[in-house]
NUDODREN-746864 format. One record per atom (N, C-alpha, C, O): residue in three letters; x, y negated, z negated; residue number from 1; atom name. Coordinates in steps of 0.1 Angstrom, whole numbers. Each point is the difference from the previous one (the first is absolute). Layout:
BEGIN
 type    c1    c2    c3 seq atom
  Ala     X     Y     Z NUM   CA
...
***
This chain:
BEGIN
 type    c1    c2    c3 seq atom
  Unk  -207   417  -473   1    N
  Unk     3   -13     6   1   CA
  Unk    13     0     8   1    C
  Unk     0    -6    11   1    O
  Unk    11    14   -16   2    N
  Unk    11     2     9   2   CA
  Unk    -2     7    11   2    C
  Unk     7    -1    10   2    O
  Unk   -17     8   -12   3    N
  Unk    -3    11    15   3   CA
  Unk    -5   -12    13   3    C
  Unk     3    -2    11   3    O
  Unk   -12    -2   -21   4    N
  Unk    -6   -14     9   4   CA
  Unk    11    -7     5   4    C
  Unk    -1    -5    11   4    O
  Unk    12     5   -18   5    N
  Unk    12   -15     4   5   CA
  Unk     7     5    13   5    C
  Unk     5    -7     9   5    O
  Unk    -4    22   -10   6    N
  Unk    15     9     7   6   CA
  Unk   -13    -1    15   6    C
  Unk     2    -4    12   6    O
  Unk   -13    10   -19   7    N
  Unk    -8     0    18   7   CA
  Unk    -4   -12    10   7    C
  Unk    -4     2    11   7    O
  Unk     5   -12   -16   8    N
  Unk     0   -11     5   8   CA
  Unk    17    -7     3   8    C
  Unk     2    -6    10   8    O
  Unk     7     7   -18   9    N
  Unk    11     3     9   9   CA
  Unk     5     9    10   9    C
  Unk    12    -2     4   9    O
  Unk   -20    12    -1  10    N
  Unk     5     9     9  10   CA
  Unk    -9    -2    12  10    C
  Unk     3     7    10  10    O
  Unk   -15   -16    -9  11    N
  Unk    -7    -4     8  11   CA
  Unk     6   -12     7  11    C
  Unk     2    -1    12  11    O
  Unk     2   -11   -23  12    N
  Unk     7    -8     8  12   CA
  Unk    12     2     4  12    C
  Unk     3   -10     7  12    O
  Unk     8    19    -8  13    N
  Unk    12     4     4  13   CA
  Unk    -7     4    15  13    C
  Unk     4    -5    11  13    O
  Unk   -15    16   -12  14    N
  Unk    -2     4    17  14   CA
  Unk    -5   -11     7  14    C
  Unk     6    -4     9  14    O
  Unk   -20    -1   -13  15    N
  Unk     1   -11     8  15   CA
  Unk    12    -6     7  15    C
  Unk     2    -1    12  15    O
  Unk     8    -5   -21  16    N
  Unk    12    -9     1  16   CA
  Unk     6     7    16  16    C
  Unk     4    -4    12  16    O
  Unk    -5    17   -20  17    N
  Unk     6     4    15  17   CA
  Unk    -2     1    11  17    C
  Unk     8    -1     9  17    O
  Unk   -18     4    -9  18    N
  Unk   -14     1    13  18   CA
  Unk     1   -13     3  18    C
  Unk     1     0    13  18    O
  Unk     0   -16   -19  19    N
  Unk     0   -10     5  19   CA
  Unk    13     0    10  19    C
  Unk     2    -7    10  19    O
  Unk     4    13   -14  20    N
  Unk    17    -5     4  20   CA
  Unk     0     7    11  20    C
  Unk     4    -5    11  20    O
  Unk   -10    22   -14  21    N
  Unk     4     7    19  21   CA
  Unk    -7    -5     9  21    C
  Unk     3     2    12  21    O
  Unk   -17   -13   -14  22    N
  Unk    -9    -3    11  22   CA
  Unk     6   -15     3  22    C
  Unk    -5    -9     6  22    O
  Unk    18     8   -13  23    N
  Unk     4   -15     5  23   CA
  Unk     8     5    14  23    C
  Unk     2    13     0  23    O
  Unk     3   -20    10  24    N
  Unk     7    -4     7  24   CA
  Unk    12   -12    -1  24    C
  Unk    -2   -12    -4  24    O
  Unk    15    17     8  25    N
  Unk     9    -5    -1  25   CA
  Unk     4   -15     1  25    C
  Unk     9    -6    -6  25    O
  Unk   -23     1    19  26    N
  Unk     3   -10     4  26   CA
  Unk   -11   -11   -12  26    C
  Unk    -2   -11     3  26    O
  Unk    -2    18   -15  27    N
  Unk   -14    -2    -7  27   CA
  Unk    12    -9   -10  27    C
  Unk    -6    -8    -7  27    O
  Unk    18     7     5  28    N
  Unk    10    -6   -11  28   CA
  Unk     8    -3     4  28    C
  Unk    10     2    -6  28    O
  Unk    -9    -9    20  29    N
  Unk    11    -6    10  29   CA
  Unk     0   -15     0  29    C
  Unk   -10    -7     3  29    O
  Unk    21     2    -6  30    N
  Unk    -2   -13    -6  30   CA
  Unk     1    -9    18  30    C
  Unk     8     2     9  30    O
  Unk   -18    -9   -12  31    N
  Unk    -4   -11    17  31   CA
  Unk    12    -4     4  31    C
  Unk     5    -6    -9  31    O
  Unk     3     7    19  32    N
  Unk    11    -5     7  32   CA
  Unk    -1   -13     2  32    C
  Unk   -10    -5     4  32    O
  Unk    22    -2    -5  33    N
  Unk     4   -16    -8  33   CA
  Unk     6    -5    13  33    C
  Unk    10     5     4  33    O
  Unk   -15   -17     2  34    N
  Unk     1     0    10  34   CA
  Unk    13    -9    -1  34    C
  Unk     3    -2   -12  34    O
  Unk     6    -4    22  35    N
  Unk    13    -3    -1  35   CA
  Unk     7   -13     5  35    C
  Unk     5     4    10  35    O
  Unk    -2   -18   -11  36    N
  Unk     1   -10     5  36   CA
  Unk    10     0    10  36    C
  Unk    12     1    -4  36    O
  Unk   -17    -1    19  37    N
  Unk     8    -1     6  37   CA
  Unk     7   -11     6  37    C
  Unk     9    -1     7  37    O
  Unk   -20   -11   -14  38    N
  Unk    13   -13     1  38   CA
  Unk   -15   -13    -5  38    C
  Unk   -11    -3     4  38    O
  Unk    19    -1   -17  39    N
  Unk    -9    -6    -9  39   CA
  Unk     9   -17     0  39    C
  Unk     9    -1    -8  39    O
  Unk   -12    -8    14  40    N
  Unk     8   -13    -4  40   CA
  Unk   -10   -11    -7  40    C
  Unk   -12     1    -2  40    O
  Unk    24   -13    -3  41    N
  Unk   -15   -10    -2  41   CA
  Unk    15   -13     3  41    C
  Unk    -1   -12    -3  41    O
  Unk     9    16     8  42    N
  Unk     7    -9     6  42   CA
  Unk     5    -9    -8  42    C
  Unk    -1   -12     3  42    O
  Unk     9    16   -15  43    N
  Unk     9    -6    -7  43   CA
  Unk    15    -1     7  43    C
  Unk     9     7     3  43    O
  Unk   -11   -20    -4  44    N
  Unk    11    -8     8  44   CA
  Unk     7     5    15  44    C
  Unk     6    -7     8  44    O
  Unk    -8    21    -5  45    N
  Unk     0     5    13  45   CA
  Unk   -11     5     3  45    C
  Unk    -9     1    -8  45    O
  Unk     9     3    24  46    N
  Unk    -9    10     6  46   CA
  Unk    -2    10    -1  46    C
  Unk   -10     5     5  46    O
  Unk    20     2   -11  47    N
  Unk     1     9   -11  47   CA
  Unk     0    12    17  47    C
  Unk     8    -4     9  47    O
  Unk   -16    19    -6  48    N
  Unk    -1     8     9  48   CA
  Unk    -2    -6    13  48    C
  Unk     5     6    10  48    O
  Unk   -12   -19   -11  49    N
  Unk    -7   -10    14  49   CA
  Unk    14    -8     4  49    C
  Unk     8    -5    -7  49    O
  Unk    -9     5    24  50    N
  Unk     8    -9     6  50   CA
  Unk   -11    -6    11  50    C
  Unk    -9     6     7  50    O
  Unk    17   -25    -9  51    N
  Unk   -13     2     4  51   CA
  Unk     5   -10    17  51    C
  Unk    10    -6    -2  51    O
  Unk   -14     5    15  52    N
  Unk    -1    -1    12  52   CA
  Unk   -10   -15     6  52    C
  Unk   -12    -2    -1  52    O
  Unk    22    -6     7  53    N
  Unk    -6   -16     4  53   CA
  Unk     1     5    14  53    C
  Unk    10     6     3  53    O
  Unk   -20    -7     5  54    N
  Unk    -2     1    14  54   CA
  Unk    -1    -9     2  54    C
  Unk     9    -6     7  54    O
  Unk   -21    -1   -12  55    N
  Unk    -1   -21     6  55   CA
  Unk     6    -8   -15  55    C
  Unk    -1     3   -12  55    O
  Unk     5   -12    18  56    N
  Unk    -1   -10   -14  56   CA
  Unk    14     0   -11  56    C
  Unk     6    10    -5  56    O
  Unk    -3   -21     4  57    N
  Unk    11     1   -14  57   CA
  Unk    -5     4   -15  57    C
  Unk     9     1    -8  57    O
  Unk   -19     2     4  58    N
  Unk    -5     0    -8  58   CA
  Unk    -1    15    -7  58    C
  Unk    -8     7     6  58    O
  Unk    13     0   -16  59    N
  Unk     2    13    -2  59   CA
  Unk    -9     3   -13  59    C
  Unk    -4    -9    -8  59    O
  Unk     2    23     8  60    N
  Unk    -1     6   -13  60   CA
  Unk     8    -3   -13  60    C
  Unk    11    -4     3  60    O
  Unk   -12     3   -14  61    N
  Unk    14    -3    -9  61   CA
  Unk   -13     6   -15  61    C
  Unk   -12     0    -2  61    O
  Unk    23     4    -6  62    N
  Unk    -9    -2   -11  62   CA
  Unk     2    -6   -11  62    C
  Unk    11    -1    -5  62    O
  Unk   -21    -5     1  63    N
  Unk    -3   -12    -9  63   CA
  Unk    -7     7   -15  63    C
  Unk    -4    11    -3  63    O
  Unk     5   -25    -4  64    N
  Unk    -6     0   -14  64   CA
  Unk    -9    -9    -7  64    C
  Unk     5   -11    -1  64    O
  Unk   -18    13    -4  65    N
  Unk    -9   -11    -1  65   CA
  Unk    -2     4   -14  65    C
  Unk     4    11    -1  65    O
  Unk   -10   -16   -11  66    N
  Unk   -10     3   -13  66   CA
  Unk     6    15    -3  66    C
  Unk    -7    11    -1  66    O
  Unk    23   -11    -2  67    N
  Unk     4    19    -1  67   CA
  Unk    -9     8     7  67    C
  Unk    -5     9    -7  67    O
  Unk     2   -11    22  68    N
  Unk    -1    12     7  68   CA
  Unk     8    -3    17  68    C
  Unk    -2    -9     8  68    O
  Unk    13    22    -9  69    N
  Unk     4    -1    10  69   CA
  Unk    -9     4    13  69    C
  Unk   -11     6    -2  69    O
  Unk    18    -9    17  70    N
  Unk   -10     3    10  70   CA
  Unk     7    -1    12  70    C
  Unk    10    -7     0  70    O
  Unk   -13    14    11  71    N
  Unk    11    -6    12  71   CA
  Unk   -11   -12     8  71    C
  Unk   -12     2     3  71    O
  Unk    17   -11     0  72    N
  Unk   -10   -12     5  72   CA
  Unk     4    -5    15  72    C
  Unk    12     2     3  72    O
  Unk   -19    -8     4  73    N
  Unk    -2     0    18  73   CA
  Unk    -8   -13     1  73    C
  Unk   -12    -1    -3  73    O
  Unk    19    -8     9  74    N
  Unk   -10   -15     3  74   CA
  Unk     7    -3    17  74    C
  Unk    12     1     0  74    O
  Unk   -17    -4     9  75    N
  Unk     5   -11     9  75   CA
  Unk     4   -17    -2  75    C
  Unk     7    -8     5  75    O
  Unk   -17     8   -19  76    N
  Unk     1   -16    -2  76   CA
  Unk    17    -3    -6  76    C
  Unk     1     5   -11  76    O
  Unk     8   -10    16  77    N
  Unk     7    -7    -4  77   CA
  Unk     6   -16     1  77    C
  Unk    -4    -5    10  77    O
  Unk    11    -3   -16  78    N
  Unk     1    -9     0  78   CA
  Unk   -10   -14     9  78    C
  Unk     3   -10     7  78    O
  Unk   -17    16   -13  79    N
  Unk    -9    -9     4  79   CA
  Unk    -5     4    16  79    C
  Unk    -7    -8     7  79    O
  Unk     9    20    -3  80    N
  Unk     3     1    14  80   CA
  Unk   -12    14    -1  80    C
  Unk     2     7    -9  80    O
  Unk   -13    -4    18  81    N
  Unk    -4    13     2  81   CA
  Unk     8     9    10  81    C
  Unk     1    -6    11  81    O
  Unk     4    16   -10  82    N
  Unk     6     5     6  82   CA
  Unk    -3    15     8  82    C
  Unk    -3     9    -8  82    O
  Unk     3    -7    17  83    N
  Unk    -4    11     4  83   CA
  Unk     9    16    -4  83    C
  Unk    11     4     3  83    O
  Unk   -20     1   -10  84    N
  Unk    10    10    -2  84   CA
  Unk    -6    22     0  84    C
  Unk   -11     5     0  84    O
  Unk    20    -1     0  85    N
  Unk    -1    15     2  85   CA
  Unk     8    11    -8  85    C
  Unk    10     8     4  85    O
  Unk   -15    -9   -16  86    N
  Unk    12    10    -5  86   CA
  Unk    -5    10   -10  86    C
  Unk    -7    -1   -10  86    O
  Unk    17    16    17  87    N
  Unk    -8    13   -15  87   CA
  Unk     9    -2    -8  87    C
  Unk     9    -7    -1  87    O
  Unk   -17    18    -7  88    N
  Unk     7     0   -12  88   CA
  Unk     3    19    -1  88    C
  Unk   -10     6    -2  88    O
  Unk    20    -1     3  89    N
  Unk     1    18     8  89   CA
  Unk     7     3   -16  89    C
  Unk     9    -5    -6  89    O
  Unk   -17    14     4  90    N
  Unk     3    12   -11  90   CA
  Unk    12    12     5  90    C
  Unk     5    -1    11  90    O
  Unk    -3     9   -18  91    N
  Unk    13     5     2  91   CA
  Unk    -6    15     4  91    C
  Unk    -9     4    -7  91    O
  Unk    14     3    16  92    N
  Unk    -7     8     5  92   CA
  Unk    -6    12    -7  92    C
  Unk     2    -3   -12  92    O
  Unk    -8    14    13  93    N
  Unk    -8     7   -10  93   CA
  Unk    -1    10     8  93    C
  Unk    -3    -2    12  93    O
  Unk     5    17   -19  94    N
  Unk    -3    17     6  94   CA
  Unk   -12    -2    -5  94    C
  Unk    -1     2   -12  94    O
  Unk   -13    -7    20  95    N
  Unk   -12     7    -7  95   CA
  Unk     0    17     2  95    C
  Unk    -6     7    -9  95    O
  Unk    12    -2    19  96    N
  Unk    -2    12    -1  96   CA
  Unk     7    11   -14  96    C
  Unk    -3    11    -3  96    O
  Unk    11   -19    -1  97    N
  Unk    -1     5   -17  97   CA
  Unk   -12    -2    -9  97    C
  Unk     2     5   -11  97    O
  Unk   -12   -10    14  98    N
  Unk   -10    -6    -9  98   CA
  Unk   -12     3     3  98    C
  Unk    -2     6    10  98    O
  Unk   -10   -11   -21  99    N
  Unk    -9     5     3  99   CA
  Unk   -11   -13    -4  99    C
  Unk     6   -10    -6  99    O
  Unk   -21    10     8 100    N
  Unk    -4   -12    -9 100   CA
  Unk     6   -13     1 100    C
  Unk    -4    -8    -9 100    O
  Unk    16     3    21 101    N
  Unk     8   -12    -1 101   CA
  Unk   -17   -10    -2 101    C
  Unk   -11     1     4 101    O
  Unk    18    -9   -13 102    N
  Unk   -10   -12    -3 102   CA
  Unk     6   -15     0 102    C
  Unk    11     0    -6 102    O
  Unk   -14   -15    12 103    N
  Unk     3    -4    -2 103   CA
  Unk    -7   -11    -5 103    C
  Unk   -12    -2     3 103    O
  Unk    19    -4    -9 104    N
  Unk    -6   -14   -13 104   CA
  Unk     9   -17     2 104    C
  Unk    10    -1     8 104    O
  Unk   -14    -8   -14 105    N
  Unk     6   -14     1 105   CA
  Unk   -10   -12    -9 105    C
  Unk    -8     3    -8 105    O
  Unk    11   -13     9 106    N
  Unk    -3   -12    -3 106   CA
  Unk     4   -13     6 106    C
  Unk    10    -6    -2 106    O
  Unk   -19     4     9 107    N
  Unk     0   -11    11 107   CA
  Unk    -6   -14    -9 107    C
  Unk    -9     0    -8 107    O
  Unk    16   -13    11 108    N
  Unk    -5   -10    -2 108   CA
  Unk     1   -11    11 108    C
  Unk    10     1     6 108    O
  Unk   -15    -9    -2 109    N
  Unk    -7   -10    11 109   CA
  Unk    -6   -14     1 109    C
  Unk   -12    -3    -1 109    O
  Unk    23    -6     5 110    N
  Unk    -8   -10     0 110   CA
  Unk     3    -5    13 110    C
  Unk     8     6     7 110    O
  Unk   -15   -21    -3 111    N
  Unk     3    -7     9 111   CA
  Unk    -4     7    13 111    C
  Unk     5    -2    11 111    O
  Unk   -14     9   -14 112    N
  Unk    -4     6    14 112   CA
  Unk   -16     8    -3 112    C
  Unk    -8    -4    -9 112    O
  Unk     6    13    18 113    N
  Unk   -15     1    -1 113   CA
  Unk    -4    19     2 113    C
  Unk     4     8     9 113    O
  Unk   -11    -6   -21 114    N
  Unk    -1    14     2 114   CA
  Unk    -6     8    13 114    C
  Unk   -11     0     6 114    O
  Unk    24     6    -4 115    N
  Unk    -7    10    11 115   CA
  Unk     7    -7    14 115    C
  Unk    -3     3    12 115    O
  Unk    12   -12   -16 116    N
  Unk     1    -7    15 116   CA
  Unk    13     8     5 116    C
  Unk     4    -3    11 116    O
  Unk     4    15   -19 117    N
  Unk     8     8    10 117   CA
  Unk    11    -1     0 117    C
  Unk     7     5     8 117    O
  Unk    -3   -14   -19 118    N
  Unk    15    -7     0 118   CA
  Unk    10    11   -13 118    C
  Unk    12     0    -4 118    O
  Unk   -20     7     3 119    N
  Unk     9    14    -9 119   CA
  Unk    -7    10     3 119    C
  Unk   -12    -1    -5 119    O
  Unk    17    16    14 120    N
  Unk    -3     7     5 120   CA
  Unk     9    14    -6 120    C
  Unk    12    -2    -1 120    O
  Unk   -15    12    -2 121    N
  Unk    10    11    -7 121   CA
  Unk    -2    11    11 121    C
  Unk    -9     1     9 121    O
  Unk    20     6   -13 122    N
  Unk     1     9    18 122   CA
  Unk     8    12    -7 122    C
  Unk     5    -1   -12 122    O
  Unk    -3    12    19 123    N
  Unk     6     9     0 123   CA
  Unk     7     7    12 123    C
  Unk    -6     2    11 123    O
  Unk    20     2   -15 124    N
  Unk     7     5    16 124   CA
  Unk     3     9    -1 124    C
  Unk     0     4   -11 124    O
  Unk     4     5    22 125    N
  Unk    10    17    -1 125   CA
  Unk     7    -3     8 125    C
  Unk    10     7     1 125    O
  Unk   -10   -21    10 126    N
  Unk    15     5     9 126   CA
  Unk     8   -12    -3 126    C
  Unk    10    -1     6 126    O
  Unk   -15   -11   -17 127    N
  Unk    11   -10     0 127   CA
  Unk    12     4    -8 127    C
  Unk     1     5   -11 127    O
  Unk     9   -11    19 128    N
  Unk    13     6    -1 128   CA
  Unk     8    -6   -14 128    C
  Unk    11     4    -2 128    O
  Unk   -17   -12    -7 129    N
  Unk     6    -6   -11 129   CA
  Unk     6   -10     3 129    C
  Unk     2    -8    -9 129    O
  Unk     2     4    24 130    N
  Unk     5   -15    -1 130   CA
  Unk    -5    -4    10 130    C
  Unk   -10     6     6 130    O
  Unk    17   -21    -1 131    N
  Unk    -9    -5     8 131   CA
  Unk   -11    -5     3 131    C
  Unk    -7     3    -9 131    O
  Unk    -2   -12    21 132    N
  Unk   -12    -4     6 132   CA
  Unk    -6    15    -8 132    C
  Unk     6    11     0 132    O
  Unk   -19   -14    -6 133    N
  Unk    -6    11    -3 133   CA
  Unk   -14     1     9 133    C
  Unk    -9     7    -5 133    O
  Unk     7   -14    17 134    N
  Unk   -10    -4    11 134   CA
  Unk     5    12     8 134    C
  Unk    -8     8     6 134    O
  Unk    20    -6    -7 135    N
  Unk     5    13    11 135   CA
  Unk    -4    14    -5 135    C
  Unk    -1     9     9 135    O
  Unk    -2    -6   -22 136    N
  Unk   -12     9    -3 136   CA
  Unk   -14     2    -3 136    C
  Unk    -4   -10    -6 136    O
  Unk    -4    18     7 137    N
  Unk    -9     3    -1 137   CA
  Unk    -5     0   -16 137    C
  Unk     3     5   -11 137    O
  Unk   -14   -17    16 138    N
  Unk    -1    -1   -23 138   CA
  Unk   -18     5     5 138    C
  Unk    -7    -3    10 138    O
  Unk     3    11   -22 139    N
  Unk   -17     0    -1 139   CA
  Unk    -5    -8   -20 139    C
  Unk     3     1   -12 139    O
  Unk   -15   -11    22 140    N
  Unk    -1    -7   -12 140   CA
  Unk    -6     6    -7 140    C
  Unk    -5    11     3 140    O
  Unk     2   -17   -17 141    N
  Unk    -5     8   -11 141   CA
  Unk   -17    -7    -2 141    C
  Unk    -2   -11    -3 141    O
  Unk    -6    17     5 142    N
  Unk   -14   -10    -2 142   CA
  Unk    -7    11    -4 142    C
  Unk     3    12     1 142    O
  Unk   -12   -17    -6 143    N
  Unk     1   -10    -7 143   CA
  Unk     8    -6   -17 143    C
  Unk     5     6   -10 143    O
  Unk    -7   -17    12 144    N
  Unk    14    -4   -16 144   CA
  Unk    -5   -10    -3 144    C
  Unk    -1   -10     6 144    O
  Unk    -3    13   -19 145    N
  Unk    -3   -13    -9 145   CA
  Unk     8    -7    -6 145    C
  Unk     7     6    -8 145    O
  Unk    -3   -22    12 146    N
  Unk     9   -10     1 146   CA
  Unk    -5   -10   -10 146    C
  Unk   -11     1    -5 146    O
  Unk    19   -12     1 147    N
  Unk     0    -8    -5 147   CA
  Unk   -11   -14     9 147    C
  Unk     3    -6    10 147    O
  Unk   -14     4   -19 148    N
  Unk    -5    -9    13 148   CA
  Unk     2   -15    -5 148    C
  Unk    -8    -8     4 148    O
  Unk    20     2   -12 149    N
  Unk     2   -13     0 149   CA
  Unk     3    -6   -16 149    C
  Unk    -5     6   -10 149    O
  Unk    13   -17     8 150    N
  Unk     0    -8   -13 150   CA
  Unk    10     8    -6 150    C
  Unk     1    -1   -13 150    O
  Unk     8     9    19 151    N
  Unk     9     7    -4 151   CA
  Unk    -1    12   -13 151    C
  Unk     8     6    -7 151    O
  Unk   -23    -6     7 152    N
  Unk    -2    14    -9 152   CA
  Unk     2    13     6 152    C
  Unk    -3     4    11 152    O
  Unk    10     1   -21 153    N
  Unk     4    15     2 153   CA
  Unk   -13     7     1 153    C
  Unk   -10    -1    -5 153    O
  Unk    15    12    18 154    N
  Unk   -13     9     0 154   CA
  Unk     4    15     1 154    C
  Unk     9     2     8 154    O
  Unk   -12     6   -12 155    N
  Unk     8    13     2 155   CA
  Unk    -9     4    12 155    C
  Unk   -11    -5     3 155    O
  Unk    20    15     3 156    N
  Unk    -6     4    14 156   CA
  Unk    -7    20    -2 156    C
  Unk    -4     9     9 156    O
  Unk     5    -9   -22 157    N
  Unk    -3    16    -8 157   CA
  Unk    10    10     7 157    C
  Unk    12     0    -1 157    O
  Unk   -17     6     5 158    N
  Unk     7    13     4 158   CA
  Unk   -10     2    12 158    C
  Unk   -12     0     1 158    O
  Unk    28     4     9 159    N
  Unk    -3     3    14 159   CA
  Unk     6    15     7 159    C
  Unk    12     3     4 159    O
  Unk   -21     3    -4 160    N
  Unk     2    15     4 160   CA
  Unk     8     1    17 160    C
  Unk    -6     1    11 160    O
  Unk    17     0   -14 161    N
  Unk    10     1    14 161   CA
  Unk     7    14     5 161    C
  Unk     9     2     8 161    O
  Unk   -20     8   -18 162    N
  Unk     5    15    -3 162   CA
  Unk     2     5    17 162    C
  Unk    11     3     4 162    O
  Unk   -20    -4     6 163    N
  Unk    -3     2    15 163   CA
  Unk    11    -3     6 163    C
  Unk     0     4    11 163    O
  Unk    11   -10   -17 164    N
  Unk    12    -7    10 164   CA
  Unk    14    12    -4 164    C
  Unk     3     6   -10 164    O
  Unk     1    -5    19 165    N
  Unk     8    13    -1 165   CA
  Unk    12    -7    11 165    C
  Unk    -1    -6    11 165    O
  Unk    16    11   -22 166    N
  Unk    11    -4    13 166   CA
  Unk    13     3   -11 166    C
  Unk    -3     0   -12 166    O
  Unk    14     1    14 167    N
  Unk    13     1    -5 167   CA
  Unk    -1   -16    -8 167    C
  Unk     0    -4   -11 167    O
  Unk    -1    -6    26 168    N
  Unk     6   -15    -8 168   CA
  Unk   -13    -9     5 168    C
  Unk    -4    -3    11 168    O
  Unk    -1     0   -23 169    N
  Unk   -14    -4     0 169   CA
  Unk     3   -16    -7 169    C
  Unk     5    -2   -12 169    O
  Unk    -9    -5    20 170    N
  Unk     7   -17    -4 170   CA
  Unk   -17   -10    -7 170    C
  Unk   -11     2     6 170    O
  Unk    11    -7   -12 171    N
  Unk   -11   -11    -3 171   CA
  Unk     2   -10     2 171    C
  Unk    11    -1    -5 171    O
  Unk   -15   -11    11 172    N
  Unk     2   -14     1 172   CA
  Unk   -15    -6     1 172    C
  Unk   -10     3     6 172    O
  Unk    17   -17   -18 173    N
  Unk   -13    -6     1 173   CA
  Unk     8   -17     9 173    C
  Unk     9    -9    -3 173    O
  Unk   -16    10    14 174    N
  Unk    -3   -12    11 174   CA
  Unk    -5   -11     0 174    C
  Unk   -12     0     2 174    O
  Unk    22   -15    -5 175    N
  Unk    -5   -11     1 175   CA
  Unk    -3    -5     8 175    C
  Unk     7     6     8 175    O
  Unk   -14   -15     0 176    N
  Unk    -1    -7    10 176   CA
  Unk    -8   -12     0 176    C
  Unk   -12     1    -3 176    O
  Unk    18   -13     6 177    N
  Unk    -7   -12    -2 177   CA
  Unk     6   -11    15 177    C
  Unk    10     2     8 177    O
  Unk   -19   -15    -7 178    N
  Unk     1   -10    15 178   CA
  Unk     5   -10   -11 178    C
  Unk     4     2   -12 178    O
  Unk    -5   -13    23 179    N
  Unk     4   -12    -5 179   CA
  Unk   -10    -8    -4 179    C
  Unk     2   -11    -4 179    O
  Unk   -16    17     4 180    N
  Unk   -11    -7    -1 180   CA
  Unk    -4     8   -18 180    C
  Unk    -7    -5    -9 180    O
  Unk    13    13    10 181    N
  Unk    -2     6   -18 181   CA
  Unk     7     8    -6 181    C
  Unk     2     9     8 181    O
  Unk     4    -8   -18 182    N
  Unk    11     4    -9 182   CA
  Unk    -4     6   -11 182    C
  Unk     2    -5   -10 182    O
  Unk    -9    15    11 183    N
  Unk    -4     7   -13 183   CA
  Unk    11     3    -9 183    C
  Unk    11     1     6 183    O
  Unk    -9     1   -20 184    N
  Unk    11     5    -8 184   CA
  Unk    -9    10    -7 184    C
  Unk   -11    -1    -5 184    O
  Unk    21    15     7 185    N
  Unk    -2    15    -7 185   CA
  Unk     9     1   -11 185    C
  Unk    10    -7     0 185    O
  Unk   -11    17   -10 186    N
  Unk    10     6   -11 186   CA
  Unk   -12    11     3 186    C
  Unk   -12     1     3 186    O
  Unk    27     7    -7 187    N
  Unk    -8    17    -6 187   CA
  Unk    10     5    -8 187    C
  Unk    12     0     1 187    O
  Unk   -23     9   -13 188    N
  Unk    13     6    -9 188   CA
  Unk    -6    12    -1 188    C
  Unk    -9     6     6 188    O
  Unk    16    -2   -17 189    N
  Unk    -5    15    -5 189   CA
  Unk    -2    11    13 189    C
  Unk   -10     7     0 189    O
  Unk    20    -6    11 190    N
  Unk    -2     4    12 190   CA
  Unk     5    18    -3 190    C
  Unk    11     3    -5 190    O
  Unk   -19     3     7 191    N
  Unk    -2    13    -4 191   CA
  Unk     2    13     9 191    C
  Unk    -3    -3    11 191    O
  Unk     7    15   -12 192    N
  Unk    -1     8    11 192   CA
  Unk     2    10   -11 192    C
  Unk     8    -1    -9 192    O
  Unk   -19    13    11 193    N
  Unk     0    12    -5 193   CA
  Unk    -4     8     4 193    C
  Unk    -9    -1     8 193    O
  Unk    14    17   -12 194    N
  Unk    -3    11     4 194   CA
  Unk     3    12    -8 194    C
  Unk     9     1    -8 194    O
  Unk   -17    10    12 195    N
  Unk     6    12    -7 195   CA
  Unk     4     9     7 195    C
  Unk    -7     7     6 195    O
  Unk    21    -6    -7 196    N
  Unk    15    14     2 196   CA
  Unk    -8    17     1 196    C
  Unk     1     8    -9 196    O
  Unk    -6    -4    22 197    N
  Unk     1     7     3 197   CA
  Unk     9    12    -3 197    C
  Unk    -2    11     6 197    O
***
């Protein structure tokens, strides 16, 4: 019976090993953890975002509703529709350190009408960090699932922006409204990730 015991441990001792030399290195390599390259939800600041009024008195600011913060964008003030134009610019980004950049949010919407264009998300390589941001070159992001009204949160999932390559890589999401309609946006949980090459 011990003869029996020793030869069946000396079978699985080789096997064991045989398993181990036909592994490859990359066979026990734990998945690379990708890295927040700028995560806000806009507690009481804009936190990485600065944000740019081209038309209109009416700015970015962030706000607080039901404990969730958000940065929020209306033309409508003081009973008045107002014409307005303004981003909202993220703080610049080496995607060329990264890999997999992804980006994510939470849009909510009311007072306006899905799809009509009045929040627009963009990305730059040559805006300079301040100023008119019309004076650079933005490409928009499409497609993006948005908030389509009654101010429910909508996540926009995850948006693969891996293709974009530059030293200073900027994101802005773009309001724009007439005097004939005043949509109001919030967005939170505004996301940017990647993995460190």
């Amino acid at each position: 019976m011990n003869k029996i015991k020793n030869i069946i441990t000396i079978l699985l001792f080789v096997t064991g090993i045989t398993f181990l030399n036909g592994c490859v290195k990359g066979d026990f390599d734990t998945p690379p953890v990708p890295s927040f390259l700028f995560y806000e939800t806009f507690k009481d600041t804009l936190g990485s975002f600065t944000q740019y009024s081209v038309t209109g008195s009416q700015m970015w600011v962030p706000a607080l509703h039901d404990e969730t913060t958000y940065a929020y964008m209306t033309g409508y003030f003081d009973g008045t529709y107002n014409a307005n134009e303004d981003w909202l610019i993220s703080k610049p980004i080496n995607f060329d350190n990264y890999t997999e950049e992804a980006l994510s949010f939470e849009s909510a919407m009311d007072y306006g009408t899905a799809g009509d264009g009045s929040l627009k998300v963009y990305t730059s390589t040559d805006y300079i960090g301040t100023g008119d941001p019309n004076l650079a070159t933005w490409i928009e992001i499409i497609p993006v699932t948005l908030s389509t009204g009654d101010f429910i949160w909508v996540s926009s999932g995850s948006i693969d922006l891996s293709a974009i390559t530059g030293t200073n890589v900027y994101v802005a999401f773009k309001y724009l409204c007439t005097t004939s309609g005043v949509p109001s946006w919030e967005l939170t949980k505004t996301k940017l990730t990647g993995i460190l090459k």
